[in-house]
C-alpha positions as CSV (number, residue, x, y, z in Angstrom):
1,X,-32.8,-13.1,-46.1
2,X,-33.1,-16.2,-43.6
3,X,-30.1,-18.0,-43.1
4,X,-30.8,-21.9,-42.0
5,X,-29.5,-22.9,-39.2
6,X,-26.5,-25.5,-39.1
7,X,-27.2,-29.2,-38.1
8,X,-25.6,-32.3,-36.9
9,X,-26.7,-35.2,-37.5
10,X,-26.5,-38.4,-35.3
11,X,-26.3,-42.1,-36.7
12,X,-25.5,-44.9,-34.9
13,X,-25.1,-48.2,-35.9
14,X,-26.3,-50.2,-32.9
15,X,-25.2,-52.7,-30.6
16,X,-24.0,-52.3,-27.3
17,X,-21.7,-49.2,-26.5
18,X,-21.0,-48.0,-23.1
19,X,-21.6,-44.5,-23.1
20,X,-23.1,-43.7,-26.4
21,X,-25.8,-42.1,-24.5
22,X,-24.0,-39.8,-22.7
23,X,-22.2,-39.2,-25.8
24,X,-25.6,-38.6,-28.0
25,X,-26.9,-36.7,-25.0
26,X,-23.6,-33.9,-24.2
27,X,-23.9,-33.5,-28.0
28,X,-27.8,-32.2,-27.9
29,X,-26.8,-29.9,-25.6
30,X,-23.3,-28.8,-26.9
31,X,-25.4,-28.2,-30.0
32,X,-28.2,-26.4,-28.6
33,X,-26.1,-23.7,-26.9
34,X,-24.5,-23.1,-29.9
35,X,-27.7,-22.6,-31.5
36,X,-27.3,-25.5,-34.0
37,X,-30.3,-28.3,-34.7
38,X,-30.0,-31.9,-34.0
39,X,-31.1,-34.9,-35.2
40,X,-31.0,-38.8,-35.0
41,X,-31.0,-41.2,-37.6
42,X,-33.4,-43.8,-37.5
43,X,-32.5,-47.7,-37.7
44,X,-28.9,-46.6,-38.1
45,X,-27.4,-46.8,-41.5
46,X,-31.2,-48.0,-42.7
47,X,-31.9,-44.6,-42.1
48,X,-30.1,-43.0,-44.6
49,X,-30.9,-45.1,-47.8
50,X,-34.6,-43.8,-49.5
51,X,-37.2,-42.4,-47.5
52,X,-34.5,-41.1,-45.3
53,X,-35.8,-41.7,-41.6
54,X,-34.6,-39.5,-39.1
55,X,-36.1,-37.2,-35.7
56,X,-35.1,-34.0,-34.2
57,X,-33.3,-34.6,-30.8
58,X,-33.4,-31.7,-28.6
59,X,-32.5,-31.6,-24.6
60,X,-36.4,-32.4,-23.6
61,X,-37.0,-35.7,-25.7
62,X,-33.1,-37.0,-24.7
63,X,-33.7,-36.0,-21.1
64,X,-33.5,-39.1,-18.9
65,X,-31.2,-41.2,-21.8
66,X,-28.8,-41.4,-19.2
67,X,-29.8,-43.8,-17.1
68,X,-31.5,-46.2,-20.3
69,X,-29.8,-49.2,-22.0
């Protein structure tokens, strides 16, 4: 039997926060060593409502967040 793996999922709901990155990026990690999935909600709370819009985050495509606005 195949077990899913847990997720976390990431929504944000925009706007200017210092940090968030960092915040969004220590979480892809801390979630891949604990061998969970990740993903990011799309167009923050837009992304919830019908078709749901959301991509996986994982510590190559949030590589380099760091340093972006």
């Amino acid at each position: 039997m195949k077990t899913q793996k847990p997720c976390i999922g990431i929504l944000t709901s925009g706007g200017d926060c210092p940090g968030l990155n960092a915040v969004i990026r220590a979480t892809v990690l801390s979630s891949e060593r604990l061998g969970y999935s990740c993903i990011g909600f799309l167009r923050g709370y837009e992304g919830l409502v019908d078709p749901v819009e959301y991509m996986p985050l994982t510590p190559a495509n949030t590589s380099g967040i760091l340093t972006q606005g």
